[in-house]
N, C-alpha and C positions, 0 to 999 in steps of 0.2 A: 671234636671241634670246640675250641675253647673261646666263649662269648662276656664280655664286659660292659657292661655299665656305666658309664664315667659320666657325670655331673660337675660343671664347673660352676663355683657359685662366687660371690664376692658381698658378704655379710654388710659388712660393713663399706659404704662408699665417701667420696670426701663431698661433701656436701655442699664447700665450695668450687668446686669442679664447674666449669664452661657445661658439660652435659648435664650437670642438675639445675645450674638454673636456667637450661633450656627444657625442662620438663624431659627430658630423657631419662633417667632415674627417678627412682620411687626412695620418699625419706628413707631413713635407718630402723625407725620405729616398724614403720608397717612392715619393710620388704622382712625383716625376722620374720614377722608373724607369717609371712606367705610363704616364704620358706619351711616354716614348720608344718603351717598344713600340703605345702608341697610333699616333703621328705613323708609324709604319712601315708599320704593317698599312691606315692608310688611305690612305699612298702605291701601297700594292701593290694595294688594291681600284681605286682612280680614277684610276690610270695614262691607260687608256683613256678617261676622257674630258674633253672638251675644256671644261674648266670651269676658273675664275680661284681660286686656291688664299691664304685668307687668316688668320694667328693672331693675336686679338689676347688680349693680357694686358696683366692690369691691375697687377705686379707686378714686372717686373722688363723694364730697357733694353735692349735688345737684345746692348750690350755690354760688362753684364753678366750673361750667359747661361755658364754654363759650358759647356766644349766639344764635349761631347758630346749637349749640345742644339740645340747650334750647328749641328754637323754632322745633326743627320737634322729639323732645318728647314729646311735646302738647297732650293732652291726653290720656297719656300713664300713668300709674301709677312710680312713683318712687322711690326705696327700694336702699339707701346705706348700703353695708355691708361691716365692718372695717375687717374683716378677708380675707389675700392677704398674705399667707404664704407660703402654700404649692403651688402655680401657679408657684411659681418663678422658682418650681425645677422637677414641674411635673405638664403639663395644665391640664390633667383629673383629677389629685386630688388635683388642688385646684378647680373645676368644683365640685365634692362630697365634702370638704369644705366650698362652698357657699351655696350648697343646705342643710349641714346639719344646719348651722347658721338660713336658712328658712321652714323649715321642718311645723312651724306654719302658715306659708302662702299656702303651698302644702295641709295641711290637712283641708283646706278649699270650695278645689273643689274635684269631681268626676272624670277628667281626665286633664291633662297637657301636653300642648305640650312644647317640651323645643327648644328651637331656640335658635341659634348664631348668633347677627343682625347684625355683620361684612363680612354676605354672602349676595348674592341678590337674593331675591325671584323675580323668574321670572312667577311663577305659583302657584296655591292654590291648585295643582293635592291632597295633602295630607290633605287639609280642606276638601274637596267633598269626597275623600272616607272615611274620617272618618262622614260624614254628612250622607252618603249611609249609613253604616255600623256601627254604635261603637265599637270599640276594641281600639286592640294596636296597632301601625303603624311602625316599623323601615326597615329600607334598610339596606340590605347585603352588604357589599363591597367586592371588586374582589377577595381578597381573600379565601370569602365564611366563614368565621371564625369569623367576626367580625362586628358589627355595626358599621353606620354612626352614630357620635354623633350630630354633629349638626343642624338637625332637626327631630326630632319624636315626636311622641304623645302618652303616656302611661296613665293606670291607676294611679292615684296618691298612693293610697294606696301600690301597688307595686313599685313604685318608691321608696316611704320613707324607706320600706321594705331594697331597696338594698343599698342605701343609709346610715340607720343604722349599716349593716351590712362589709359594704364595708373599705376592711384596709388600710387606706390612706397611714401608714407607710410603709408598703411593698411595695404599688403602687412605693415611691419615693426609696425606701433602691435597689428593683428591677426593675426599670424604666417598671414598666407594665404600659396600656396602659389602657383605661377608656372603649373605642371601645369595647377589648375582652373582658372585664371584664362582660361588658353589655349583651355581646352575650351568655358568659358561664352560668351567671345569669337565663337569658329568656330562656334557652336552652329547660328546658322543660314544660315553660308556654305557654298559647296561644298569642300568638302574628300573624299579618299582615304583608306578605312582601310587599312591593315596589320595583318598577323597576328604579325608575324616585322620584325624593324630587322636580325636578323643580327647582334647585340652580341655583345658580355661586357662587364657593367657590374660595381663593385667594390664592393661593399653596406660602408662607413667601418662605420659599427654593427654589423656583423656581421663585426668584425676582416680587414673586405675581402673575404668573401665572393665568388664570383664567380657574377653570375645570366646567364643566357642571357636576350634579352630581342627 
């Protein structure tokens, strides 16, 4: 069974953008910095296991990365993807815009976990129960309606599925939301809940707050 890693990230954002000055993005300056101690803490979580490690963004070449990003992507595989359209105007679909651009790296493995490495992994709680168990792993948020995007672990196969299927236009024409969309999807697939991702996520709105999650 062949398992991936894939991380989408987007370094650099335009900071005149409708979503930054609606406080939906965190400046340039910081989100590096969270990025680097993101890409650290989930090196130290997943050392242990034997999964295919990959970042793609949709911003910036590989080399021009400055070097201190350089350095702690050190083997991690590295995927630039020029498509950064739909992000500007809606995060979840341009999140299913990058995945559709790698739909040929997905159908390469068995299952994926999809991670946002500008969170801090404080725990591997969701590597071990998928290690106990294989399935699909997502967290409920308080609402009860929606999934956490930023860390789960699905079938690939079903991913691409929702992926193909998924109408970016309407996500941004109707400001929906990637979360529900996910949930409505899995509604009546089998999937794993979670209680606990083991995060720290950076709440942009709330001058980066930090949630346990």
């Amino acid at each position: 069974m062949k398992v991936a890693i894939i991380l989408l990230s987007t370094f650099v954002i335009d900071e005149n953008s409708d979503l930054f000055k609606r406080k939906f993005l965190t400046n340039n300056s910081l989100r590096i910095e969270q990025y680097i101690v993101g890409l650290k803490n989930l090196k130290k979580n997943c050392s242990k296991y034997n999964y295919d490690i990959y970042l793609i963004d949709n911003s910036l070449k590989y080399n021009d990365l400055m070097g201190s990003l350089r350095d702690v992507i050190g083997g991690i595989r590295y995927v630039y993807c020029d498509r950064n359209n739909m992000g500007r105007l809606n995060k979840g679909a341009g999140m299913v815009e990058v995945w559709r651009e790698n739909i040929w790296l997905m159908r390469e493995y068995d299952y994926i976990f999809h991670f946002e490495p500008r969170q801090k992994m404080v725990s591997d709680i969701l590597m071990r129960s998928f290690e106990e168990r294989k399935g699909n792993y997502f967290k409920v948020d308080k609402t009860g309606e929606q999934f956490y995007t930023g860390l789960f672990v699905v079938e690939s196969k079903k991913l691409i599925d929702f992926v193909k299927n998924v109408d970016i236009e309407s996500m941004v024409r109707d400001n929906l939301s990637l979360e529900r969309l996910m949930y409505d999807f899995f509604r009546d697939k089998k999937y794993n809940i979670l209680g606990s991702l083991g995060l720290i996520w950076y709440d942009s709105y709330k001058n980066n707050f930090e949630t346990h999650v």
